[in-house]
C-alpha positions in Angstrom: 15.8 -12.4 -12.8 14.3 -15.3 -14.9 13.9 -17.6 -11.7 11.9 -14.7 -10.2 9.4 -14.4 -13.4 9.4 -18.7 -13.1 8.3 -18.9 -9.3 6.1 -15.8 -9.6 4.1 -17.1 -12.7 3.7 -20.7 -10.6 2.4 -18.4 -8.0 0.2 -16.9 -10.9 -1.2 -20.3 -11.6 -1.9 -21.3 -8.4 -3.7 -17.9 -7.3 -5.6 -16.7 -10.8 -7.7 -14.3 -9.3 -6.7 -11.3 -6.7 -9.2 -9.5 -4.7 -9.7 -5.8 -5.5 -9.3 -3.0 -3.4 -12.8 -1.8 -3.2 -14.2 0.3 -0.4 -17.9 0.6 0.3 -19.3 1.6 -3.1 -21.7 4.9 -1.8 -17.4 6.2 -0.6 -15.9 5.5 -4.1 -19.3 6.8 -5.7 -18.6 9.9 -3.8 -14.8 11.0 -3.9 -12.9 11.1 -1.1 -12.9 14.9 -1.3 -16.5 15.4 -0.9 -16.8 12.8 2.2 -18.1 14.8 5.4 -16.6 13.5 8.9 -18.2 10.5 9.6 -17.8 9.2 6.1 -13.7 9.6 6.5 -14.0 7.8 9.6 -16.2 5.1 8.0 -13.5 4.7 5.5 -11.0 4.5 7.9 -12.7 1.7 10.2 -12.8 -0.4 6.7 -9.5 -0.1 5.7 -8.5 -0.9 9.0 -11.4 -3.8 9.3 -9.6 -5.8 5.9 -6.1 -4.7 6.7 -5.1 -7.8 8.2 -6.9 -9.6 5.6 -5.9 -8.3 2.8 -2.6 -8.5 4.1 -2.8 -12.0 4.0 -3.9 -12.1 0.3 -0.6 -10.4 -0.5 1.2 -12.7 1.3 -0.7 -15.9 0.1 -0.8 -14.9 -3.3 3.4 -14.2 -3.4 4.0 -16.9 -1.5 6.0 -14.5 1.6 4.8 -15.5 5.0 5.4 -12.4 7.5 8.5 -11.7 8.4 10.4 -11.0 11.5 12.5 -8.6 9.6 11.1 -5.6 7.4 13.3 -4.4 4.8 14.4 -8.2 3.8 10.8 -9.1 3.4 9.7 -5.8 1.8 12.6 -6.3 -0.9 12.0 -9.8 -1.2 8.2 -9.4 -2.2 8.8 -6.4 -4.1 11.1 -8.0 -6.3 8.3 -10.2 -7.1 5.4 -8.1 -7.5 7.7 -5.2 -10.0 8.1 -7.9 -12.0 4.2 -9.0 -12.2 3.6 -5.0 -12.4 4.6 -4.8 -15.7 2.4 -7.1 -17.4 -1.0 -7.9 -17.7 -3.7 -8.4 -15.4 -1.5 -5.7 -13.3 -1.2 -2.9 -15.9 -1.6 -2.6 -19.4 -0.8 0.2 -21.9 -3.5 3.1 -22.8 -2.3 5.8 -25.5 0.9 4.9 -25.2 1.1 5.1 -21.2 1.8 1.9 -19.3 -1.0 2.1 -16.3 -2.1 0.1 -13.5 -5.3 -2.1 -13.5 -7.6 -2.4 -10.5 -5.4 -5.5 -10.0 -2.2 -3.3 -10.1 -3.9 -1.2 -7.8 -4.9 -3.8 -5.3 -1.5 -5.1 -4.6 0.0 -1.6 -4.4 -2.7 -0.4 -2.2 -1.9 -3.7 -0.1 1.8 -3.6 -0.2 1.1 0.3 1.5 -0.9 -1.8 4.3 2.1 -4.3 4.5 4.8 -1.1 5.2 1.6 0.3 7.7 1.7 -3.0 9.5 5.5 -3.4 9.7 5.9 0.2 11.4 2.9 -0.3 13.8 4.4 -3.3 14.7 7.7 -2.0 15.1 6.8 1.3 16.8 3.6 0.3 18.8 3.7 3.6 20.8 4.7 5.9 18.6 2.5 5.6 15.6 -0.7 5.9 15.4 -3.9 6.2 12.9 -5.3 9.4 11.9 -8.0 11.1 9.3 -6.3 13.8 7.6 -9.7 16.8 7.7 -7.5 20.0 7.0 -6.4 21.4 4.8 -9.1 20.3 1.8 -6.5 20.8 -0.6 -4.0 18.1 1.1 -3.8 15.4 -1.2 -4.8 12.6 1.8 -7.6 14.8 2.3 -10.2 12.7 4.6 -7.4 9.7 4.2 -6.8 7.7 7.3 -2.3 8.3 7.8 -0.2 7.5 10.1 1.3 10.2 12.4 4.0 10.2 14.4 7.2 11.0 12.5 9.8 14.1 12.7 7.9 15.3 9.7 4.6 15.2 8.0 2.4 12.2 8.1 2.0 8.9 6.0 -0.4 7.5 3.9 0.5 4.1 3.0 -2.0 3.5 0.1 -2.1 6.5 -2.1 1.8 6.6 -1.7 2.3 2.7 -2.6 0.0 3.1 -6.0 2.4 6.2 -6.9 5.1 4.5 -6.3 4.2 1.2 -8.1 2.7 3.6 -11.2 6.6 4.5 -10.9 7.1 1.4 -11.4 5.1 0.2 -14.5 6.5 3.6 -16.2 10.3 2.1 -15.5 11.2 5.3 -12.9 10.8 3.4 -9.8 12.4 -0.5 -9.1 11.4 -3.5 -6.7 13.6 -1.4 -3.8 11.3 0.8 -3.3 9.1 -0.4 -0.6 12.1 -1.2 1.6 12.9 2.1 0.8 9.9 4.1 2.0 9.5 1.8 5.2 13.3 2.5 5.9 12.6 6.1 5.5 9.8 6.3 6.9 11.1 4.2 10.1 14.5 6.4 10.2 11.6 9.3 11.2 9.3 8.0 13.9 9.2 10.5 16.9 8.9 9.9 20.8 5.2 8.2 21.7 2.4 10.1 20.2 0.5 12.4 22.5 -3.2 12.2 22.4 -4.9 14.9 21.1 
């Protein structure tokens, strides 16, 4: 455990700032909720536009070049990044509630985009990208997901932050995104039929 913190605060030194997970500002300005069509699709061709790249910030930052194998890299990285979780510039405590910062949020968000890329990669005709638009009440409401498994759908991001807030608050561990890529991997249907 203490040779994790050591490499991962050398990592800390080396990489002092992270980039933040911002979409275009008029989106955040206007809740996800309240976006018509084309502004869930415009959200959707940015996330997919810095995917790649903010990938690689993950990866750079932690030190983990992609891997060949999935769960091994997905525990590997999340051991590192619960540990930076807990403490500050990644969350912080408000009334007595340990939180993620925008920082916090950005790796999650990106470690979400890391289990996206590792079961598009894996599943190439089976998965696919898709704007949730009904019902309004869905929680990935105008979210882009990825669809294609026995059951519902995915959306990397919003599930990645929960989980990691599940981490800072000490009910969720660094297995976790091994976990949901093994899940969701263990439920991937035949090829996707277009619509």
């Amino acid at each position: 455990m203490f040779e994790v913190i050591k490499t991962v605060n050398s990592y800390m030194k080396r990489y002092p700032a992270y980039p933040l997970f911002i979409p275009p500002e008029h989106l955040v300005d206007k809740g996800n909720k309240q976006w018509n069509a084309q502004e869930a699709i415009e959200y959707r061709k940015w996330l997919l536009g810095v995917m790649d790249e903010r990938i690689a910030a993950l990866l750079e930052r932690f030190d983990e070049p992609l891997n060949s194998e999935p769960s091994d890299h997905l525990l590997r990285i999340g051991k590192k990044i619960a540990t930076v979780l807990v403490n500050e510039p990644y969350s912080h405590t408000s009334s007595n509630k340990k939180l993620l910062t925008n920082v916090g949020n950005a790796v999650a968000a990106d470690m979400g985009l890391l289990i996206a890329h590792y079961l598009l990669q894996a599943f190439p005709d089976n998965l696919k990208w898709k704007t949730i638009r009904r019902p309004k009440s869905a929680w990935a409401y105008n979210m882009p997901v990825l669809v294609g498994f026995e059951i519902t759908h995915l959306e990397p991001v919003g599930g990645s932050i929960a989980e990691a807030n599940g981490i800072v608050k000490g009910i969720r561990d660094a297995n976790i995104w091994k976990s949901i890529y093994e899940y969701w991997a263990s439920k991937v249907m035949n090829p996707v039929q277009e619509d």
